[in-house]
C-alpha positions as CSV (number, residue, x, y, z in Angstrom):
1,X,72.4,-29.9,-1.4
2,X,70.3,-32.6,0.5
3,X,67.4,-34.0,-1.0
4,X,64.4,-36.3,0.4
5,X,63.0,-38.7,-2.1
6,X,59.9,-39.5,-1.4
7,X,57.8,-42.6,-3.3
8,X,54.1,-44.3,-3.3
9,X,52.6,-42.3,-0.8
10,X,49.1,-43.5,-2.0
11,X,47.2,-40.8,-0.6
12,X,48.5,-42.0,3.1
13,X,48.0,-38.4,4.5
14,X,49.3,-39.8,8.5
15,X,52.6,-41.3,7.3
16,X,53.5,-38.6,5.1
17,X,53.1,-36.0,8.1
18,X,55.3,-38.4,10.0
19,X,57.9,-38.5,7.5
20,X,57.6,-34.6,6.7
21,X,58.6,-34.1,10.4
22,X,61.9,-36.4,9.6
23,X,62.6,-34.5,6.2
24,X,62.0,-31.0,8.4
25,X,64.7,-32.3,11.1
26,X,67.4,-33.2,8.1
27,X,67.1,-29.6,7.1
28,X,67.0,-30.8,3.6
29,X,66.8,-28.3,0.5
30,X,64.4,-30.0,-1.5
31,X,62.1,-33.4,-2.1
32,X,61.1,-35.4,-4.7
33,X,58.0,-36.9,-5.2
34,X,58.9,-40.2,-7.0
35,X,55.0,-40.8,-8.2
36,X,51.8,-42.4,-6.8
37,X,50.8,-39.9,-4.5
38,X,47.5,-41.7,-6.0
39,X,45.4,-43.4,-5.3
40,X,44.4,-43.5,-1.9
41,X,41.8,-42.7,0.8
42,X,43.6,-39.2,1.5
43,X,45.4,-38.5,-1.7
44,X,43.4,-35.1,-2.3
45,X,44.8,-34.1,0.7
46,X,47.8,-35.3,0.4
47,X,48.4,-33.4,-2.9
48,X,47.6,-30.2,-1.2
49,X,49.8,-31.0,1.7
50,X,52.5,-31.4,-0.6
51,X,51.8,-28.1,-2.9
52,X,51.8,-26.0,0.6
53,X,55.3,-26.9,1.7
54,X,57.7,-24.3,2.1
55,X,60.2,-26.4,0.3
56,X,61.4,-26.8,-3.4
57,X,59.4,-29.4,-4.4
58,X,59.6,-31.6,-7.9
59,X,57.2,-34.4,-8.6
60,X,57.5,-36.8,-11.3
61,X,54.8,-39.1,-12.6
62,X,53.8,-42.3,-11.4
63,X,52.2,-45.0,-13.5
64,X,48.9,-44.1,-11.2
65,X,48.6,-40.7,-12.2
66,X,48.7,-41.5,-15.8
67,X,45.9,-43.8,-15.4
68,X,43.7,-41.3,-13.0
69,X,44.1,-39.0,-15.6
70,X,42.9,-41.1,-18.4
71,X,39.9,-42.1,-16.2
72,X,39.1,-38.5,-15.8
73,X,39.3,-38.1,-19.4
74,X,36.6,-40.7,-19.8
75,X,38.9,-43.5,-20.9
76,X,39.3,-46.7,-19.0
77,X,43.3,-47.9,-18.8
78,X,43.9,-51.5,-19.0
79,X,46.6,-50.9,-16.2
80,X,44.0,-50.4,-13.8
81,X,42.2,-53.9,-12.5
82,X,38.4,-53.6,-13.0
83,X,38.0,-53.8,-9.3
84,X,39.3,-50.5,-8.8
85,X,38.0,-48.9,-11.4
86,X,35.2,-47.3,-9.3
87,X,37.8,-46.0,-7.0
88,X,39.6,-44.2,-10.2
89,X,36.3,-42.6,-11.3
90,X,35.6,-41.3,-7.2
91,X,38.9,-40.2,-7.4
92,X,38.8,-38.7,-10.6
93,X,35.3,-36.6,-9.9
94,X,37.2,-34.5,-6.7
95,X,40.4,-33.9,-8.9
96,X,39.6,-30.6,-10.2
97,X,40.5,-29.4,-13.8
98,X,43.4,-27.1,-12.6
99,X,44.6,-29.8,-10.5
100,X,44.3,-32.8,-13.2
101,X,46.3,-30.1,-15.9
102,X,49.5,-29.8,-13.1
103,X,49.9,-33.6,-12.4
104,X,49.9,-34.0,-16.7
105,X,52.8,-31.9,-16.6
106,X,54.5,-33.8,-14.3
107,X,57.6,-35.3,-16.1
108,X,58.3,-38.9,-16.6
109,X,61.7,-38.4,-14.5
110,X,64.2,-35.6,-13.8
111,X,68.3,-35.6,-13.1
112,X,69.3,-33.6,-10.2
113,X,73.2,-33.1,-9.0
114,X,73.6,-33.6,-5.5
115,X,76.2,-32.9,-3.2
116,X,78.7,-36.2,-2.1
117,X,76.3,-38.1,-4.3
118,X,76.7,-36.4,-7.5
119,X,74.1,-36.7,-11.2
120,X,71.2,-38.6,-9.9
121,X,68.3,-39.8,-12.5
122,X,64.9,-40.2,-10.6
123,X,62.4,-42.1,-12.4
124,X,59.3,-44.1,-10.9
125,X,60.0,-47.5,-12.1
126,X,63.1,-47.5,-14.9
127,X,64.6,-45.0,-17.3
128,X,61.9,-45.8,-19.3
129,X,59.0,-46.9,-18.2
130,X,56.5,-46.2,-15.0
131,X,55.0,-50.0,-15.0
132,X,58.0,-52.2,-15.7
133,X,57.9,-54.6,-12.5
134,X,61.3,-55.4,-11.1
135,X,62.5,-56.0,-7.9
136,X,66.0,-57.0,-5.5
137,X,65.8,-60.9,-7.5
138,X,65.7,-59.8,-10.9
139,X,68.6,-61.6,-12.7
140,X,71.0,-58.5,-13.4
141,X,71.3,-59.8,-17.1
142,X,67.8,-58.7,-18.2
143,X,68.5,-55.1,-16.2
144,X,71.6,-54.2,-17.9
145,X,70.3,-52.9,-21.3
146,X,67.9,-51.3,-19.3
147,X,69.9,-49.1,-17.4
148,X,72.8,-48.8,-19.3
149,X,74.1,-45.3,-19.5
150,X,71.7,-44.2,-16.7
151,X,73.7,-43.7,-13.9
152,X,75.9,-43.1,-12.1
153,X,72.6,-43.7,-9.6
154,X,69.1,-44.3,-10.2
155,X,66.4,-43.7,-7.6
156,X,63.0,-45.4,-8.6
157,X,60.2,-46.9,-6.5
158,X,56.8,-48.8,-7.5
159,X,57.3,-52.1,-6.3
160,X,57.3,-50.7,-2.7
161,X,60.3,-52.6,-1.4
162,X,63.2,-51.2,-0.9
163,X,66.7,-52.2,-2.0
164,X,70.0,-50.8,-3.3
165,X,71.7,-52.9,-5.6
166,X,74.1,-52.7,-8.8
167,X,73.1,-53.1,-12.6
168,X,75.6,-53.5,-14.6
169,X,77.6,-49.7,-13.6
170,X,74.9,-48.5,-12.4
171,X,73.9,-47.7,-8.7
172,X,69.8,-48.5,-8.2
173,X,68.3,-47.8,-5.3
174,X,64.6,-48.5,-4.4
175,X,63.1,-45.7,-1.8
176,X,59.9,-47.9,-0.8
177,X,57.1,-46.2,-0.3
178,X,55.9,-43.9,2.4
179,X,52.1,-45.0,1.9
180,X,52.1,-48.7,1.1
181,X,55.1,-50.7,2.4
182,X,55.4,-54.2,1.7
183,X,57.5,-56.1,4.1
184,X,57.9,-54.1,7.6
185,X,55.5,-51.5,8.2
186,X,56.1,-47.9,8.4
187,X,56.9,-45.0,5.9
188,X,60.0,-46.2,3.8
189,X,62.3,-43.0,2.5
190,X,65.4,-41.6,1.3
191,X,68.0,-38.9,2.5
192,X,70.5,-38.3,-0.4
193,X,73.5,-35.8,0.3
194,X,76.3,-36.3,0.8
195,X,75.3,-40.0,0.8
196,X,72.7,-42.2,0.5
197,X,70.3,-43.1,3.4
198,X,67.6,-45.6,3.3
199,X,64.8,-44.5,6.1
200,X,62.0,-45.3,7.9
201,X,59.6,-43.9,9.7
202,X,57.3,-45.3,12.5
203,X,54.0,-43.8,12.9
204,X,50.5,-44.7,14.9
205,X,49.2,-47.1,13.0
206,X,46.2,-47.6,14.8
207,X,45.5,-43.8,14.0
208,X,46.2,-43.8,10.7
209,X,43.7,-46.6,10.1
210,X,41.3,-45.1,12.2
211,X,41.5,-41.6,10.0
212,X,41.2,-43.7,6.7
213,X,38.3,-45.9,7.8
214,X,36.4,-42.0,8.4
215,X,37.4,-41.1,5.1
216,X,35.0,-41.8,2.4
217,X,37.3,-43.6,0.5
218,X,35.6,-46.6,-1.5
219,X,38.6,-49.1,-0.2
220,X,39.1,-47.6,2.6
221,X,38.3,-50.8,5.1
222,X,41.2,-52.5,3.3
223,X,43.7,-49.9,3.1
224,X,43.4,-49.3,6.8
225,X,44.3,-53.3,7.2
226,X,46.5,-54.2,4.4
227,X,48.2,-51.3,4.3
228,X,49.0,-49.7,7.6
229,X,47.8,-52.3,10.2
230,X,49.2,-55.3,8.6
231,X,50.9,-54.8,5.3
232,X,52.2,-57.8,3.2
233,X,55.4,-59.3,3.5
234,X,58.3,-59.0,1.1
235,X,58.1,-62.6,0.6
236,X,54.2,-62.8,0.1
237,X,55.2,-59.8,-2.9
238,X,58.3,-61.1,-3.9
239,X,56.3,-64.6,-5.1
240,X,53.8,-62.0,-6.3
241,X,55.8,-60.4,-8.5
242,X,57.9,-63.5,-9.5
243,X,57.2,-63.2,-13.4
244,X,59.5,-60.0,-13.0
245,X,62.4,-62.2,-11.6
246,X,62.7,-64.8,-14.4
C-alpha cells in the first residue's frame, strides 16, 4: 500500500492539480487529506476536485474547518483573527448544507498500516489537538508527553514547514502544505510506502496567481503574492511562531 499525504492545501486549486499529476505517476492506492483544504480563494473547488478522484480518499479535520463550520453555524471562533472573519462568512455562504454535514464528519485523525512503513497516526497538528503550534525548534522535552505512545510515526501538518524529526520514540514528520508553503515555494507533500518521502512540487506560479486574482476571493490579491509568488521564509515563520519553541 502507498499512500499520498496531502496537507494545507488552502483552497490552492493550481498546486493541488500539479501535485495530483505527481500522486497519479506514483500509482499510489490512496491519499490523505491532512486538513485545511480551507480557506482559500478556490477551496470550493478544490473540495469538489478532491470528492471526484477515482482514488480512496480519507480526510481528516483541520483546525480551519472547525472554525468555517462554526461560522456557518452563526458563531464567531476566537481562533479566527477578526480580519478574516469576512472571508469565513463568504466562505461559509457557498458551502452548502450537504457539503458543511460531510466535512463535520471528518475525524480528528485516523491510523492507517502501510506497507515498509507500518501503523501510521495522521493527525493535523498533534495527537490531540488541531491548533497546538509547534515546529522543527521545539525543545523535544515539552513534545514528549505529547506524543508518547503515538507512534511508531506521526504525520501532521499546520505550521506549513516541513520536517522529520524524533520525539521521544516517536517518528514525526511534517508534510508542509501543498497550498501555503512557508520557506521555498512550491506544493510540499508526502509519498509513504515502503518509506517515507518528503516532496515537492513546482508549478506556474505566475498562473496560479493570475487564476486566484480572477477568483472572487475577498483576499485574493494577497494570497496570489504571499502565498504563491513570494511566500515567507521559514525563518520570517520560525521567529513568528517562536512562543511555540520556548
Amino acid at each position: 500500500m502507498r499512500v499520498a499525504a496531502l496537507y494545507d492545501i488552502h483552497g490552492n486549486l493550481p498546486a493541488l492539480e500539479a501535485v495530483l499529476e505527481e500522486v497519479h505517476l506514483a500509482r499510489v492506492d490512496a491519499i490523505v487529506i491532512g486538513g485545511d483544504v480551507f480557506p482559500g480563494p478556490m477551496a470550493i473547488e478544490t473540495l469538489e476536485k478532491l470528492l471526484a478522484l477515482d482514488l480512496p480518499l480519507q480526510f481528516i479535520r483541520g483546525n480551519c474547518e472547525g472554525e468555517l463550520l462554526a461560522v456557518a453555524a452563526g458563531d464567531e471562533p476566537a481562533g479566527v483573527p477578526e480580519r478574516y472573519r469576512s472571508t469565513y462568512r463568504w466562505l461559509a455562504g457557498r458551502l452548502n448544507a450537504e457539503r458543511r454535514r460531510r466535512i463535520g464528519e471528518w475525524p480528528a485523525s485516523l491510523r492507517l498500516h502501510i506497507d515498509g512503513v507500518g501503523s501510521v497516526l495522521f493527525c493535523h497538528a498533534t495527537p490531540h489537538s488541531d491548533t497546538m503550534t509547534f515546529t522543527r525548534l521545539t525543545p523535544e522535552a515539552r513534545l514528549t508527553p505529547i506524543f508518547a505512545g503515538t507512534g511508531p510515526l506521526v504525520i501532521c501538518g499546520h505550521t506549513h514547514m516541513p520536517f522529520d524529526r524524533t520525539i521521544g520514540d516517536v517518528r514525526v514528520v511534517n508534510a508542509g502544505s501543498v497550498g501555503m508553503p512557508f520557506g521555498e515555494p512550491g506544493a510540499s507533500w508526502l509519498l509513504l510506502g515502503p518509506d517515507v518521502q518528503a516532496r515537492r512540487t513546482e508549478y506556474d506560479r505566475a498562473r496560479a496567481a493570475d487564476r486566484i486574482r480572477a477568483t472572487d476571493y475577498p483576499d485574493r490579491e494577497e494570497f496570489a503574492d504571499r502565498y504563491v509568488l513570494h511566500p515567507p521564509s521559514e525563518e520570517e515563520m520560525l521567529q513568528a511562531f517562536g512562543g511555540a519553541d520556548e
